[in-house]
SEPAVEX-169183 format. One record per residue (C-alpha): residue in three letters; x, y, z; residue number from 1. Coordinates in steps of 0.05 Angstrom, whole numbers. Layout:
BEGIN
Ala;X;Y;Z;NUM;
...
//
This chain:
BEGIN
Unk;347;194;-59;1;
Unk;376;171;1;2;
Unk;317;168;58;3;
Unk;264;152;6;4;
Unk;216;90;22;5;
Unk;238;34;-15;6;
Unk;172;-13;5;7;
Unk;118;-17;55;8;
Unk;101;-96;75;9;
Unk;34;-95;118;10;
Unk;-1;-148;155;11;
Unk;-74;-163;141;12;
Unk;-115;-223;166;13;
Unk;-130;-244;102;14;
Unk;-88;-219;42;15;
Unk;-138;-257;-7;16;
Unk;-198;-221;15;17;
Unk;-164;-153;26;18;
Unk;-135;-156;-47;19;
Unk;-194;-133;-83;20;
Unk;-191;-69;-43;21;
Unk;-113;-63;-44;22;
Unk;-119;-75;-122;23;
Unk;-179;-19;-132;24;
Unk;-139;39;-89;25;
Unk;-65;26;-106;26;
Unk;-85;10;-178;27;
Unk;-116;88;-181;28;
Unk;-54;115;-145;29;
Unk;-17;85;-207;30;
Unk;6;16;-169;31;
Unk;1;-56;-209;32;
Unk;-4;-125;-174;33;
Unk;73;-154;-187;34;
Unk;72;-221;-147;35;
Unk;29;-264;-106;36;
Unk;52;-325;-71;37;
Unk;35;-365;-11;38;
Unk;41;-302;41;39;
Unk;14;-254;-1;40;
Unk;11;-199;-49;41;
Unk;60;-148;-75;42;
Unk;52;-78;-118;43;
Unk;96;-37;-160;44;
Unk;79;35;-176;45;
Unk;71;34;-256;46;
Unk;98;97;-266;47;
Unk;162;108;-221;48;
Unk;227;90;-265;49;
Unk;246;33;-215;50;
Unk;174;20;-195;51;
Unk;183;44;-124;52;
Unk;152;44;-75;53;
Unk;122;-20;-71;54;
Unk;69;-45;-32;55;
Unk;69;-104;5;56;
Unk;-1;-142;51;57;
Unk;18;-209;81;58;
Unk;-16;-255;122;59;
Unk;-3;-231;199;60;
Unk;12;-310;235;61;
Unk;29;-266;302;62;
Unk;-13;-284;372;63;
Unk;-58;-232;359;64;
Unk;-62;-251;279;65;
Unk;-137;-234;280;66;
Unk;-153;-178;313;67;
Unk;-168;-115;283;68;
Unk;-113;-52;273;69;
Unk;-102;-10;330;70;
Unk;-73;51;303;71;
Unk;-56;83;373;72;
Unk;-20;10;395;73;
Unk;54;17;385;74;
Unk;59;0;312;75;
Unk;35;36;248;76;
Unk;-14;96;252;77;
Unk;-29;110;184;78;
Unk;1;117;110;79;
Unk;-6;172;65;80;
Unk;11;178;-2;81;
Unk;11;243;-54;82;
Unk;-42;261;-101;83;
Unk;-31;304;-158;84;
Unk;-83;350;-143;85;
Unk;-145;355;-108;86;
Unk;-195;314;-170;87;
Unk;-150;258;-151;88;
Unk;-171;259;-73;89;
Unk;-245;275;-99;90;
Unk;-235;214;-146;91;
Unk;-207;164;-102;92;
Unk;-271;184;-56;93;
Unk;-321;164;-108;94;
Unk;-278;95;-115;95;
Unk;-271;75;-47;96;
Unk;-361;96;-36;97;
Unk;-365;49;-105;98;
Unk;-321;-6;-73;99;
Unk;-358;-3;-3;100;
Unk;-294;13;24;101;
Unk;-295;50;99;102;
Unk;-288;119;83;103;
Unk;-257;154;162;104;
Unk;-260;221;140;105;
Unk;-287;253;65;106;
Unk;-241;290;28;107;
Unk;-226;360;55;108;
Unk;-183;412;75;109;
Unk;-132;405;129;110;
Unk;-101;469;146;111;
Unk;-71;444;208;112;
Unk;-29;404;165;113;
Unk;-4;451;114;114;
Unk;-29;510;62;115;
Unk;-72;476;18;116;
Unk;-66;408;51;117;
Unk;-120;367;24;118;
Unk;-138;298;39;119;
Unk;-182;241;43;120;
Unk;-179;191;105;121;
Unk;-204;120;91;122;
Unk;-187;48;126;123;
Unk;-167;-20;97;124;
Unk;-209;-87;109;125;
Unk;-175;-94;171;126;
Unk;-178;-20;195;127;
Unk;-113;5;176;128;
Unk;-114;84;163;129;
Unk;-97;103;92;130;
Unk;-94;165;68;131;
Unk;-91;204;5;132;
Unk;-64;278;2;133;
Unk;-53;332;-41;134;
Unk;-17;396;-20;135;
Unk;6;444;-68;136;
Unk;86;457;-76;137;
//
């Protein structure tokens, strides 16, 4: 498995007030909350043998600590993880419209990206693309 993504550590403004959101969309994608200490939060995925990847969203103490994500700053752009098939996009939709999440593009298809690439495109409290994908093997 040699390449595979171990974790993903991220940093928010406020990991105590972006928790709620991180606990709602990783806990549907199968994630549980493992640790929380004075920097922040950490998540295991439930169902992977060794729990990987986890999921990391610290407290950013950096000069520019609290300003929002620029995705098209040198840095991250945007995460995306797999979906089992397209209900689970459609279903993550209705969570994140139930959460008041901020929902960048509605689940649809992509075929720019791939046949059958479907996806939903949402942001983070602090306006970090996420993204949620299915695309048949």
């Amino acid at each position: 498995m040699r390449g595979f993504i171990h974790h993903i550590d991220l940093t928010v403004r406020d990991p105590w007030a972006s928790a709620p959101f991180y606990d709602a969309v990783l806990g549907y994608m199968g994630y549980r909350r493992q640790a929380e200490d004075e920097r922040g939060f950490d998540w295991e995925h439930a169902t992977s043998p060794d729990r990987l990847p986890g999921v990391g969203i610290f407290k950013a103490t950096g000069p520019n600590a609290t300003r929002a994500h620029d995705r098209y700053s040198p840095g991250l752009h945007h995460i995306a993880w797999t979906a089992d098939s397209r209900e689970e996009v459609d279903g993550l939709h209705r969570l994140l419209i139930e959460i008041g999440a901020t929902v960048l593009d509605p689940p649809a298809h992509y075929p720019e990206y791939g046949e059958g690439y479907y996806a939903i495109m949402f942001a983070d409290p602090d306006g970090l693309k996420l993204e949620l994908v299915y695309e048949p093997r």
